[in-house]
N, C-alpha and C positions, 0 to 999 in steps of 0.2 A: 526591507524585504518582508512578504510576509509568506507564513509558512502553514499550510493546511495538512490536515490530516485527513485521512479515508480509509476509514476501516468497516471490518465486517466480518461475515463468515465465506468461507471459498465457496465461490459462485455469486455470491450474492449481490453482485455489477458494482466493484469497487471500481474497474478498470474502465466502465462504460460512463461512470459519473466524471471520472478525472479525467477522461477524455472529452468530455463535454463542458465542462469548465477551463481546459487548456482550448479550445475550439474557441471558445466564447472570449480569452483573452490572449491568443493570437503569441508574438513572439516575447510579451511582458513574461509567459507563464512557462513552466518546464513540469515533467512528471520524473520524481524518483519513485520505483518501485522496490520496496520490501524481497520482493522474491529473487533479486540480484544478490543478496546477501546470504542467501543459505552458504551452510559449513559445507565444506566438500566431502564425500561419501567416501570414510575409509575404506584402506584396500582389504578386498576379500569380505565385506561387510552384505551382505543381501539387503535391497533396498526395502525391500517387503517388511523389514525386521525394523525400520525406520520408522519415529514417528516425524515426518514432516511439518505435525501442524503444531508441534510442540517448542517454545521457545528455544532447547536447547538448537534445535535444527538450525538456528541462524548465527549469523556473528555480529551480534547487537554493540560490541565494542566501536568496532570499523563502522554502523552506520551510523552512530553519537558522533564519530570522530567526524565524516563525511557533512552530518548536520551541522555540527559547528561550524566545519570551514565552509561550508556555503553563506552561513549566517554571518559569516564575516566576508563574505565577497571573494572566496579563494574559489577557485575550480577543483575541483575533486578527478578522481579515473575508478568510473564504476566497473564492480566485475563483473564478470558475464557467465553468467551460471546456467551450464545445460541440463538441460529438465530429462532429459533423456540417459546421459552418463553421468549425472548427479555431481558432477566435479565442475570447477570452475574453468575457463580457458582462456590463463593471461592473455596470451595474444590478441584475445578480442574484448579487452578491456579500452571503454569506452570515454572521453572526458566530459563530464555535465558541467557547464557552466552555470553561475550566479543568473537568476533573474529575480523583475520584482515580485514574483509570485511562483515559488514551488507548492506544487501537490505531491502528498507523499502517499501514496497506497500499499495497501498489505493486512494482513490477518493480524498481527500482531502491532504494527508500528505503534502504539500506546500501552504495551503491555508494563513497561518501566517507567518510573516514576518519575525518573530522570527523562526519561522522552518524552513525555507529556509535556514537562513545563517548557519544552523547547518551539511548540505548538503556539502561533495566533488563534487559528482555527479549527476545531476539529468534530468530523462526521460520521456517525457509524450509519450504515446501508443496513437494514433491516428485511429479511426477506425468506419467507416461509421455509422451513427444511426441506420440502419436498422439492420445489423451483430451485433451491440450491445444489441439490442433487443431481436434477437433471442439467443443469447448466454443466455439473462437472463433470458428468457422462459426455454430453457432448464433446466437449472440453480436450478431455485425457483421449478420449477416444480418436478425433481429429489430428490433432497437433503434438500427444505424445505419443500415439501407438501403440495404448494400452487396452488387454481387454474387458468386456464388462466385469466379467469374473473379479478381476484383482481388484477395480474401482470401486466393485463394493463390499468386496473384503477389508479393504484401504479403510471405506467409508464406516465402517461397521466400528473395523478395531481402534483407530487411530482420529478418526475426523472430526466424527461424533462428540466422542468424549472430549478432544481438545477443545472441539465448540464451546461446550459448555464449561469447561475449567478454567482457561485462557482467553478465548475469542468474547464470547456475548459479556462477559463481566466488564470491557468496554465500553457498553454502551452509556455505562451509569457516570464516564469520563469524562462523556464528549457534550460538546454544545449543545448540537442537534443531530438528531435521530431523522434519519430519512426512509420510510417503509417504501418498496420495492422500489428504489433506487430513480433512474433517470423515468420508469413511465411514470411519476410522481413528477410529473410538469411545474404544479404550482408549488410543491417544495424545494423541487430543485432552484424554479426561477427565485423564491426567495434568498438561495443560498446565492445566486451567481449575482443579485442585488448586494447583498454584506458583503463580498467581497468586494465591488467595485468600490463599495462605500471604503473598506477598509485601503484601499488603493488610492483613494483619492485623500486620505486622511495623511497617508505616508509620504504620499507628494506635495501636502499643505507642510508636514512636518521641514521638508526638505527645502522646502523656497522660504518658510523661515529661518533656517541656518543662514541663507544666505542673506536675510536683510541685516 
């Protein structure tokens, strides 16, 4: 199996890259997302009061635990975290299956040292603060319901600073650096060549076993 990483700042097309690399390898490859993992929002807690972008916000335990068992060929049950009431809702807990190529996307998935080494591959999305902004305006605004107001209250207090405390100090982890993500044609097509490479390396490794 091999295991890719994609990281970055929020907005900055983690989702649009891992989507174009599971496209390009078809039912071989699976996407786990980082943002299934957030802590559930205690009761009575104002989410405003929250820093999201902040390590504590996830349960980095459970996605170690979930890396592993994939890495060993188990099926995991991903949770399903609404962005809207902050809390988790077992009942639409999900099963992701082993394939020979997971991508793992999120703001943080390389923040521990211990996730890192559990990485074949890994990519940080590089991409202006301002385009990062506006993608999350779009963003929150569509799909969560939020108004400008709060997104850049959010942004100001909470996003910003995480960027640069936790998020961008990634880059200096990762393999390769990809500046604005999938319109970066010839970077990306490098990236979706080493992986093939590296796929066809794991398949050599595996018909060796069996000579």
């Amino acid at each position: 199996m091999i295991l890719v990483a994609v990281v970055g700042g929020s907005g900055a097309g983690k989702t649009s890259v891992a989507t174009t690399i599971a496209e390009r390898f078809g039912d071989r490859c699976g996407i786990l997302s980082l943002d299934d993992y957030y802590r559930d929002l205690p009761e009575g807690v104002d989410p405003r009061d929250i820093n999201f972008d902040s390590p504590q916000a996830f349960d980095f335990d459970l996605f170690k635990e979930h890396l592993i068992m994939l890495k060993k060929g188990e099926t995991v049950m991903v949770p399903s975290y609404n962005m809207i009431t902050f809390r988790r809702e077992p009942s639409k807990e999900k099963p992701f299956h082993p394939r020979k190529l997971i991508v793992v996307e999120g703001i943080l998935v390389l923040h521990r040292e211990d996730l890192r080494d559990l990485f074949d591959l890994s990519i940080y999305i590089d991409a202006p603060a301002d385009e990062r902004l506006i993608r999350r305006i779009e963003r929150d605004t569509r799909e969560r319901g939020r108004s400008l107001e709060s997104i850049l209250n959010q942004y100001r207090r909470y996003v910003m600073p995480a960027f640069r405390a936790f998020v961008e100090p990634q880059k200096y982890y990762c393999d390769i650096v990809l500046p604005w993500g999938v319109e970066n044609r010839a970077g990306l097509q490098m990236i979706l060549n080493a992986i093939e490479n590296m796929l066809r390396n794991e398949e050599r490794k595996g018909d060796d076993h069996l000579v």
